[in-house]
C-alpha positions as CSV (number, residue, x, y, z in Angstrom):
1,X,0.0,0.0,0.0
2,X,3.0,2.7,1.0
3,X,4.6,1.7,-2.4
4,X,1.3,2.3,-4.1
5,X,1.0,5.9,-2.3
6,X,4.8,6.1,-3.6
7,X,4.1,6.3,-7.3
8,X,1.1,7.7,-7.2
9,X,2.9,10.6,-5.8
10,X,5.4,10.6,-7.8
11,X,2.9,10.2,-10.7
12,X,0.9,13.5,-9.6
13,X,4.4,15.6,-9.7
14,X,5.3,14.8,-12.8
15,X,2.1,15.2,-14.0
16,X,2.1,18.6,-12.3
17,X,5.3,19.5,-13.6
18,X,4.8,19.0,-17.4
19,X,1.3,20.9,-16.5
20,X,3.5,23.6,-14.9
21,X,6.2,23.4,-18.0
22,X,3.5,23.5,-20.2
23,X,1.7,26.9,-18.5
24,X,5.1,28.5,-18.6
25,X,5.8,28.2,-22.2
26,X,2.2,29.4,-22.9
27,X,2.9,32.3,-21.2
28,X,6.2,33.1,-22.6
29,X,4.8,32.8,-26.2
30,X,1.8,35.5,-25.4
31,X,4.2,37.4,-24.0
32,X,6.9,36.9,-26.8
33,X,3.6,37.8,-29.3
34,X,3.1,40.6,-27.2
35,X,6.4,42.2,-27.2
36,X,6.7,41.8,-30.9
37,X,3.3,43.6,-31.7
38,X,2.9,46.8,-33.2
39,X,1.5,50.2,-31.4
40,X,-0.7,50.6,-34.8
41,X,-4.5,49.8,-34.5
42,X,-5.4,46.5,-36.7
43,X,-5.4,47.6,-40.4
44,X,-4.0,51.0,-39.8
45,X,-0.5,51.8,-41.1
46,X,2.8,51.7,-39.3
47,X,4.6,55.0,-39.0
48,X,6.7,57.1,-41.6
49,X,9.3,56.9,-39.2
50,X,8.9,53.7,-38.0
51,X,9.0,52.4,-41.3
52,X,12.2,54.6,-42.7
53,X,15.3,52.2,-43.5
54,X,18.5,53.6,-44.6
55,X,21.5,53.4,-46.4
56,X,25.3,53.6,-45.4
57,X,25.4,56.8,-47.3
58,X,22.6,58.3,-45.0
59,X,23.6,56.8,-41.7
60,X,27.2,58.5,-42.3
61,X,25.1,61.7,-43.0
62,X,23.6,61.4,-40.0
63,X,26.5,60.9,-37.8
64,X,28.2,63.6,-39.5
65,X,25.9,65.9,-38.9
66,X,25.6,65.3,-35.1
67,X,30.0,65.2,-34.7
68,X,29.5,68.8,-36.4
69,X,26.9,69.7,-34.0
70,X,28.7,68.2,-30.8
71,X,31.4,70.0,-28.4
72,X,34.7,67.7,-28.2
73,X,37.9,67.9,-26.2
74,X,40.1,70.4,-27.3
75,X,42.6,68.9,-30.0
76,X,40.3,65.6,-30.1
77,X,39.2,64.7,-34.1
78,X,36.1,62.7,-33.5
79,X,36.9,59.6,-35.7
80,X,35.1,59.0,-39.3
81,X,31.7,56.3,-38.9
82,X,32.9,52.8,-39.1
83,X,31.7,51.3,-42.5
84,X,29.2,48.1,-42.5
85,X,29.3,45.5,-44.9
86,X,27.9,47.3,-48.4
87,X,23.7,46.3,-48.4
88,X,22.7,46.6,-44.7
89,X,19.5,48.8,-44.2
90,X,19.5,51.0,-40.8
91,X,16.6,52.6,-39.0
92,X,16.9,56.3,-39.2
93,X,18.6,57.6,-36.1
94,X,21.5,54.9,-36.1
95,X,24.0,57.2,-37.3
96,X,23.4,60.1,-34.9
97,X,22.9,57.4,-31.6
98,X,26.6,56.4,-32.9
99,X,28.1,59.7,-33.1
100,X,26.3,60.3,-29.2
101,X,27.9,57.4,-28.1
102,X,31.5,57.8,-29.6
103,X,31.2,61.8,-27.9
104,X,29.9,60.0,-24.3
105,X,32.9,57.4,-24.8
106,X,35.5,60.4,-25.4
107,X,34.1,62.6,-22.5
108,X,34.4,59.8,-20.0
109,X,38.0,58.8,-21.0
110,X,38.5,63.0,-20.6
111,X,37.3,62.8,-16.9
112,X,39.1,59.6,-15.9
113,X,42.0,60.9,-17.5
114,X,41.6,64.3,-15.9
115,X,40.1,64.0,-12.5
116,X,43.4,63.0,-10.1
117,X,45.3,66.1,-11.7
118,X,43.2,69.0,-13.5
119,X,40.3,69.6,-11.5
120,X,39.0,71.9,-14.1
121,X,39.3,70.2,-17.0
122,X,37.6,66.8,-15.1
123,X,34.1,69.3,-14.2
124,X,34.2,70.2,-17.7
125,X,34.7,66.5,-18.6
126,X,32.0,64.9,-16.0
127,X,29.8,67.6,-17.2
128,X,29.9,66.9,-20.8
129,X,29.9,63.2,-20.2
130,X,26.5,63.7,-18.5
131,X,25.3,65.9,-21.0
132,X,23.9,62.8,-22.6
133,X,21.1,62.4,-20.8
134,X,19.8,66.0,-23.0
135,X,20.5,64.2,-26.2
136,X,17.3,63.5,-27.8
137,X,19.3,59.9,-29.1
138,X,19.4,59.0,-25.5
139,X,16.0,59.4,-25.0
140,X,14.5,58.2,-28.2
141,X,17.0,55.0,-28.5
142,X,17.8,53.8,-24.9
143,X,15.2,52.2,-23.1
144,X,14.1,53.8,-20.5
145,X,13.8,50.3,-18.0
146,X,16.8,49.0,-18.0
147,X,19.7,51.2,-20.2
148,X,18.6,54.7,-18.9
149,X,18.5,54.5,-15.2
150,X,22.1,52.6,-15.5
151,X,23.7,55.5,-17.4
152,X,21.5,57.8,-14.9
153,X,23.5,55.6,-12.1
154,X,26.9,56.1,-13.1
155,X,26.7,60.0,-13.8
156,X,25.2,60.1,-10.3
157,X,28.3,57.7,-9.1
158,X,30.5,59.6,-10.6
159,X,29.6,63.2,-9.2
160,X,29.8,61.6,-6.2
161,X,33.4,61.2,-7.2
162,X,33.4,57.3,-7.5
163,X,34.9,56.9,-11.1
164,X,34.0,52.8,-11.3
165,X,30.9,53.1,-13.3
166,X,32.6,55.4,-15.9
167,X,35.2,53.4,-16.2
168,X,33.0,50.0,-16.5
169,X,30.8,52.0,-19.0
170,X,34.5,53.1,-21.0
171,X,35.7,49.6,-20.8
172,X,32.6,47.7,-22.0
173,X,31.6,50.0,-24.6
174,X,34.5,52.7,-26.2
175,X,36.9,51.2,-28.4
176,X,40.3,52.6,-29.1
177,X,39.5,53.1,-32.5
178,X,36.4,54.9,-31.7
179,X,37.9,57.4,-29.6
């Protein structure tokens, strides 16, 4: 009788588990669905701008156009786009959100450079560095759960005068050649 009680036990968790396996993976495909919805009603167009693909040509335009607009270090010549393999299509805004992030790279490699010895030169850098979270590519392209209250973190770190953040965020994501 115990052995009886036994598998019949054991027969009710498994059978509970693949039931629980099974409720899970449900659930992760309505919200996989979900997440790869559009904001459009049914039958109603997507968005000009959600729509607009570009072309090398127009995503060095872009960047271009934002180094022009953007304050660097003295003596610093922000480096040329990197080129992609010929025939890739880019949403519009990849070029300036690269140009943003190659200017955020250089400014926190100025204040980490600057802070132990030229006080002046490392506000103007922290400030500059932190001017990112103005930049329209910052709040249009990173998300404001999880990449925007990391960058928020480190800025706030870092006036604070721990440098670790910057120097994570330099480390992970500013290449030499970049910069």
């Amino acid at each position: 009788m115990l052995e009886q009680l036994g598998r019949d036990a054991l027969l009710l968790m498994s059978t509970h588990r693949t039931a629980s396996v099974a409720v899970l993976l449900a659930v992760s495909g309505c919200l996989l669905l979900a997440s790869c919805s559009s904001d459009e009603a049914p039958g109603e167009a997507p968005s000009a701008a959600a729509e607009e693909l570009l072309g090398q040509d127009d995503i060095v335009a872009e960047y271009d156009a934002v180094v022009a607009e953007l304050e660097w270090p003295e003596g610093h010549t922000p480096p040329p786009r990197r080129e992609d393999e010929a025939g890739w299509s880019y949403q519009a805004g990849v070029g300036a959100t690269d140009a943003v992030m190659v200017w955020n790279c250089v400014w926190g490699k100025a204040w980490l450079e600057a802070r132990e010895n030229d006080p002046a030169a490392a506000e103007h850098a922290l400030t500059m560095y932190a001017a990112i979270l103005e930049r329209p590519e910052f709040k249009q392209h990173f998300d404001p759960e999880s990449a925007q209250p990391v960058v928020r973190g480190i800025i706030e770190d870092a006036r604070m005068g721990d440098p670790s953040g910057v120097q994570r965020d330099v480390s992970a994501n500013c290449s030499d050649q970049d910069t």
